[in-house]
Backbone bond lengths (Angstrom), bond angles and torsions (degrees), N, CA, C in turn:
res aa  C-N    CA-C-N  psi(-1)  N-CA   C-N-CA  omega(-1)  CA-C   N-CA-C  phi
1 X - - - 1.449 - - 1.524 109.56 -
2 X 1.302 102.87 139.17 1.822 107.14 176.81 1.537 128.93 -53.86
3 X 0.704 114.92 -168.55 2.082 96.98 166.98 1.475 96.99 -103.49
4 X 1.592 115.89 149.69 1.044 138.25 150.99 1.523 127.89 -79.35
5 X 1.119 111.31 149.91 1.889 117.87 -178.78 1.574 84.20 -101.14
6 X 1.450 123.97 121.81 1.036 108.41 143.20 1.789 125.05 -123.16
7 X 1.471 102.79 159.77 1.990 122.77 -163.02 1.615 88.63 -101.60
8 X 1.273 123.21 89.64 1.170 126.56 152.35 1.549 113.74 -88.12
9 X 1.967 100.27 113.47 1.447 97.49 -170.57 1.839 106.29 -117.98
10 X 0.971 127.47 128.40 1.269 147.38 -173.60 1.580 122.79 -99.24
11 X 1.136 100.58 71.52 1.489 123.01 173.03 1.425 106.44 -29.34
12 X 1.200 115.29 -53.40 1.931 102.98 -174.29 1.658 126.79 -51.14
13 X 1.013 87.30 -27.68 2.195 110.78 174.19 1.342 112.00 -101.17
14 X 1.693 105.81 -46.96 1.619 91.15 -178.70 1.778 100.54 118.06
15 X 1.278 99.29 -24.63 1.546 92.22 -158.26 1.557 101.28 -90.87
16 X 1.687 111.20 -169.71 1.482 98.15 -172.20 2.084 77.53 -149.96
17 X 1.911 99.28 167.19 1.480 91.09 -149.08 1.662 75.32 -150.86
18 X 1.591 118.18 132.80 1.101 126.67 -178.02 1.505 113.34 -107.76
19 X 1.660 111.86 138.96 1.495 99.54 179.79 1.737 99.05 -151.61
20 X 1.026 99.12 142.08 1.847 108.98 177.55 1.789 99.35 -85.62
21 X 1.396 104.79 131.34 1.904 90.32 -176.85 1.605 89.91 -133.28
22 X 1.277 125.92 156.61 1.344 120.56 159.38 1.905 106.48 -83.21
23 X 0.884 130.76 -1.03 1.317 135.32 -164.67 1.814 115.34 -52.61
24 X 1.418 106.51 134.63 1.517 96.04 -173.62 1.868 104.26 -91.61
25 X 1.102 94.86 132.00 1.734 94.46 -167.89 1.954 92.03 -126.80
26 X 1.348 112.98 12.06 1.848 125.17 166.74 1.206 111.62 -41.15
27 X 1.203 114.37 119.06 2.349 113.87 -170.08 1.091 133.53 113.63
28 X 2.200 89.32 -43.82 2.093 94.73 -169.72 1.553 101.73 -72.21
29 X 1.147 107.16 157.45 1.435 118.64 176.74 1.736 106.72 -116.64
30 X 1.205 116.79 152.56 1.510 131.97 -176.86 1.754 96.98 -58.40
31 X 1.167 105.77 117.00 1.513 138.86 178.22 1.580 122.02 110.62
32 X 1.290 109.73 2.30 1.308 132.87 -177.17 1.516 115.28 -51.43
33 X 1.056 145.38 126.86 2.108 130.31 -178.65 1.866 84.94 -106.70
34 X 1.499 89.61 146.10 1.655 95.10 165.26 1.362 80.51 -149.51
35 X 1.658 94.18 167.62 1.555 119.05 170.20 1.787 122.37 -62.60
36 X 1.250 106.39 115.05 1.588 100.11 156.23 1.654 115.88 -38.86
37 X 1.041 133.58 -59.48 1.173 145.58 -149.51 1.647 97.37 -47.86
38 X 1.467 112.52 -40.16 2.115 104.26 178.81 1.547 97.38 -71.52
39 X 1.388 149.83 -7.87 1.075 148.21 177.79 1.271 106.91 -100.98
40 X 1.643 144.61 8.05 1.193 95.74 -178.88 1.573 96.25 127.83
41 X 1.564 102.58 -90.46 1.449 130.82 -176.49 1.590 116.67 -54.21
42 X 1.233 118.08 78.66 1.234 131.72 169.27 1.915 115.73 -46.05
43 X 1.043 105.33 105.14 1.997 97.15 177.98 1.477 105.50 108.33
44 X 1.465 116.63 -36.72 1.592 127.20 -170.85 1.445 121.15 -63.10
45 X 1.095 125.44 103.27 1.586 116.42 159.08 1.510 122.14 -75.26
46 X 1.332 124.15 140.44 1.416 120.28 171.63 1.198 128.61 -124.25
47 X 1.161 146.56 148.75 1.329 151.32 -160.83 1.451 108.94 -126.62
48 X 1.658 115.82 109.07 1.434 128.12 169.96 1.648 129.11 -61.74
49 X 1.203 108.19 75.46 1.462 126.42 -169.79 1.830 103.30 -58.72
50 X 1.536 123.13 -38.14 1.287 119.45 -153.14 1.290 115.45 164.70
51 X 1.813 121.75 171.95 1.253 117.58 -174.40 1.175 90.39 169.90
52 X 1.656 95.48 173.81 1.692 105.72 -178.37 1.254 109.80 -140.74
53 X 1.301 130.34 160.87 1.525 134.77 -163.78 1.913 91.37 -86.92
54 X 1.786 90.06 -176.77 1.710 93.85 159.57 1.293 121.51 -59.52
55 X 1.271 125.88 -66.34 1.687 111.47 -176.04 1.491 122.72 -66.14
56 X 1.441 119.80 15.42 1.345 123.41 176.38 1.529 129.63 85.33
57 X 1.431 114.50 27.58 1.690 143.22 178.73 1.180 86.81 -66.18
58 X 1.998 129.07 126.92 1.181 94.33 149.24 1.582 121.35 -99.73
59 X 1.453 126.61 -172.38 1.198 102.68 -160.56 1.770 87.81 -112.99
60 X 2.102 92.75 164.01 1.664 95.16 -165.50 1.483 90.00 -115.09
61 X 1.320 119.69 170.04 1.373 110.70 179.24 1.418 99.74 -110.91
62 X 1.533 132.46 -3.93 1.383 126.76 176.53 1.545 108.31 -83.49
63 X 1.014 118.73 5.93 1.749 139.04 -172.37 1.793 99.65 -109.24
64 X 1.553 88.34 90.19 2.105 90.77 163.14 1.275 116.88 -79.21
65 X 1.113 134.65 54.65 1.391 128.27 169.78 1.704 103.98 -122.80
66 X 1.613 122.57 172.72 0.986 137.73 173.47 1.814 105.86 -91.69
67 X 1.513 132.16 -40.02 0.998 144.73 -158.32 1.305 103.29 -91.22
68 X 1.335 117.27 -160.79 1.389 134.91 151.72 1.705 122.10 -78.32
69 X 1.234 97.74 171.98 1.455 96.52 -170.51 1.457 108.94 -170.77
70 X 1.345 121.17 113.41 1.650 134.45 -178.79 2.065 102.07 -59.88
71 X 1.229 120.39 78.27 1.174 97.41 164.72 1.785 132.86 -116.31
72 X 1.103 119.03 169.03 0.921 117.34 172.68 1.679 144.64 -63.23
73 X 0.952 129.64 73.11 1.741 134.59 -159.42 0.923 143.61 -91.17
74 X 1.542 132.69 122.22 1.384 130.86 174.10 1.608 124.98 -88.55
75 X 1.000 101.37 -11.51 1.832 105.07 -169.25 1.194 92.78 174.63
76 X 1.630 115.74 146.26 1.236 115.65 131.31 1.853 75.23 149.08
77 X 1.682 108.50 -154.54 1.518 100.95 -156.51 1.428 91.77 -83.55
78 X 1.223 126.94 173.89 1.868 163.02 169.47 2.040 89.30 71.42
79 X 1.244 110.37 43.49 1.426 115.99 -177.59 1.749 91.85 -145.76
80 X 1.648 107.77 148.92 1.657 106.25 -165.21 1.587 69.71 -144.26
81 X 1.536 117.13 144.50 1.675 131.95 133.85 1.137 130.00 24.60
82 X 1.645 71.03 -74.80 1.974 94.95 -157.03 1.528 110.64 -72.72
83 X 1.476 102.27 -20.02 1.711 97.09 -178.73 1.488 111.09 -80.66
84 X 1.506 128.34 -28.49 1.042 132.83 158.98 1.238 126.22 -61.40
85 X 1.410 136.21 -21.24 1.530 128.18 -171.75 1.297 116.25 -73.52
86 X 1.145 144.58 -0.94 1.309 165.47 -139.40 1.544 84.74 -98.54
87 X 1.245 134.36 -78.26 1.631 137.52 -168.29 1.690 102.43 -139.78
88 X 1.725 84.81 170.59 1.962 77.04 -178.04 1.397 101.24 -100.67
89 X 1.241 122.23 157.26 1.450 119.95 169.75 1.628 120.16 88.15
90 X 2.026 95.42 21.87 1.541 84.19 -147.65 2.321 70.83 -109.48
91 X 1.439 96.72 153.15 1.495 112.90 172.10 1.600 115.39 -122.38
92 X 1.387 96.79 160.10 1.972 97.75 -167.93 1.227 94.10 -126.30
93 X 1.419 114.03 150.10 1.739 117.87 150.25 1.233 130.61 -69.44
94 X 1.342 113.63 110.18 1.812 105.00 -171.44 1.614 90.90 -119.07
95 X 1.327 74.68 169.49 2.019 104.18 -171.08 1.850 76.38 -82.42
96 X 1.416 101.68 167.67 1.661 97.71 159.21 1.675 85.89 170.63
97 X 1.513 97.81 155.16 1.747 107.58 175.74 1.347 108.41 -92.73
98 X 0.549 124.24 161.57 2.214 138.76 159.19 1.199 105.22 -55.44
99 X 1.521 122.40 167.05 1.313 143.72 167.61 1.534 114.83 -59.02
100 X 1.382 115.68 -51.98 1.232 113.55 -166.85 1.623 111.73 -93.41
101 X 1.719 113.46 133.63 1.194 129.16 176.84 1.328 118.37 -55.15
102 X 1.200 117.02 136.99 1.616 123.13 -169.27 1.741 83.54 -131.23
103 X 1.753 94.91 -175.57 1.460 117.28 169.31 1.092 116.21 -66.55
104 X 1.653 128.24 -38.33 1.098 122.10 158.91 1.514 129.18 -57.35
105 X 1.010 148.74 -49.61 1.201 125.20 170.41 1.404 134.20 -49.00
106 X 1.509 119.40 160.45 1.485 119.54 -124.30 2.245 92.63 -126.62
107 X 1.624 82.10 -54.63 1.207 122.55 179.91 1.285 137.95 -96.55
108 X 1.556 133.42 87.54 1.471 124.78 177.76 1.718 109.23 -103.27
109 X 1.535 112.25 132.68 1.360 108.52 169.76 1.733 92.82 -99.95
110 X 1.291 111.29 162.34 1.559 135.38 179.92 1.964 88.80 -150.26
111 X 1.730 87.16 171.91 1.371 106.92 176.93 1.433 85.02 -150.62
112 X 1.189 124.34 153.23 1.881 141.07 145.19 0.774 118.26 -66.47
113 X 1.522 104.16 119.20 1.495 122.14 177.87 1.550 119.57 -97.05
114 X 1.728 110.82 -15.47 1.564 118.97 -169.98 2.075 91.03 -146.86
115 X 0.992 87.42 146.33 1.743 99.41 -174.50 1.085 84.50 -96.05
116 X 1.691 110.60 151.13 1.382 118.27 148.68 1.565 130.23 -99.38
117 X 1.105 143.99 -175.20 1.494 124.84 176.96 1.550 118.26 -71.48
118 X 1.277 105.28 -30.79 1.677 105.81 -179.24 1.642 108.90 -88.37
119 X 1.525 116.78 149.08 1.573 113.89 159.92 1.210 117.20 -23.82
120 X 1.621 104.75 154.52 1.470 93.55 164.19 1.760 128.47 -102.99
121 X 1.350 83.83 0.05 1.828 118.98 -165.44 1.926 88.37 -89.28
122 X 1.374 112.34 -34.51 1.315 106.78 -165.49 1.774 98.63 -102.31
123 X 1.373 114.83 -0.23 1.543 112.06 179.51 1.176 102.58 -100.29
124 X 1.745 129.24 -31.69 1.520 108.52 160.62 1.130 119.46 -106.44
125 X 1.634 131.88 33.26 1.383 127.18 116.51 1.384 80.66 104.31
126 X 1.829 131.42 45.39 0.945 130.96 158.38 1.149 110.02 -104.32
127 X 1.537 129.60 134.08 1.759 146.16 -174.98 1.403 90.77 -75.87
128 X 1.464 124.19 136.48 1.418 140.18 140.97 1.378 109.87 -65.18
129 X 1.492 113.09 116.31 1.487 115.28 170.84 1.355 105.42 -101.07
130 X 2.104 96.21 130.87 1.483 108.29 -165.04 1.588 101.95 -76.57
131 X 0.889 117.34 161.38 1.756 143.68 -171.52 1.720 99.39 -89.76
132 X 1.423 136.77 133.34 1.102 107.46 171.57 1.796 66.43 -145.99
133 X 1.555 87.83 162.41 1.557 126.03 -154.97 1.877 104.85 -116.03
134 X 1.352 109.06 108.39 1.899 95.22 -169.14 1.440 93.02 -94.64
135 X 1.394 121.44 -1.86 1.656 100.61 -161.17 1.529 119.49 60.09
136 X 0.880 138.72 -5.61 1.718 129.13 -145.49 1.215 130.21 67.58
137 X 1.268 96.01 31.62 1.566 104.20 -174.58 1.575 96.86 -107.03
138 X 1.277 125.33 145.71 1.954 113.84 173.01 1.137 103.21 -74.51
C-alpha cells in the first residue's frame, strides 16, 4: 500500500496535526476507532471521520461502496452552498467515494477519541514554537 497523509484532529485544543504513515488502514470504514499505538500515539484512540481518493473524491460515509459512486445530493461533504441556493429542495449529482478505505485513497482524516498519557505534539515529534512578545520594540 502507498503512504497515506494522515489529519489527526484533536478536539480538546482544536488543532489538527499532519503525518505521512505507511500504515494499512484497507477495510476500515468512516466511524471506525483504531489504536494510536500503529501511529506513533501510545494510549490514543482514533476515530476515522473521512478522506479522499487520488483525484480528490471526498469520501461519504452514507455511501457502502469501496469505489466511486454517481450520487444524488443534498448536503453533506463534495457538496458547497452555492450550488444549492438556486431553489429549496433542489439535489445534484456528485462524483463521491464510499466509506470504506481502499488502495486508492490518498487521504484519511481521524479525530481522538481517548488521550494518551504523553503529548500528542510531543508523540509525533512536533516542536512547540515559543511565542515571543517585542512590545514594539525591534
Amino acid at each position: 500500500m502507498a503512504e497515506l497523509k494522515l489529519v489527526i484532529n484533536d478536539p480538546k485544543t482544536g488543532k489538527s496535526y499532519a503525518k505521512v504513515s505507511d500504515i494499512d488502514l484497507a477495510g476500515n470504514k468512516i466511524g471506525d476507532k483504531i489504536q494510536g499505538d500503529h501511529l506513533g500515539l501510545k494510549g490514543y484512540e482514533l476515530q476515522i471521520t473521512g478522506g479522499s481518493d487520488t483525484a480528490g473524491f471526498p469520501m461519504r460515509s452514507d455511501i457502502e461502496v469501496t469505489g466511486r459512486k454517481k450520487a444524488m445530493l443534498s448536503h453533506g461533504p463534495g457538496i458547497r452552498n452555492k450550488q444549492l441556493k438556486k431553489k429549496k429542495g433542489i439535489r445534484i449529482r456528485k462524483t463521491v467515494r464510499g466509506n470504506t478505505i481502499s488502495n486508492l485513497i490518498t487521504q484519511v482524516n481521524m479525530k481522538v477519541v481517548k488521550h494518551g498519557s504523553e503529548d500528542i505534539e510531543k508523540s509525533l515529534g512536533i516542536e512547540k514554537k515559543e511565542e515571543t512578545v517585542n512590545n514594539g520594540k525591534p
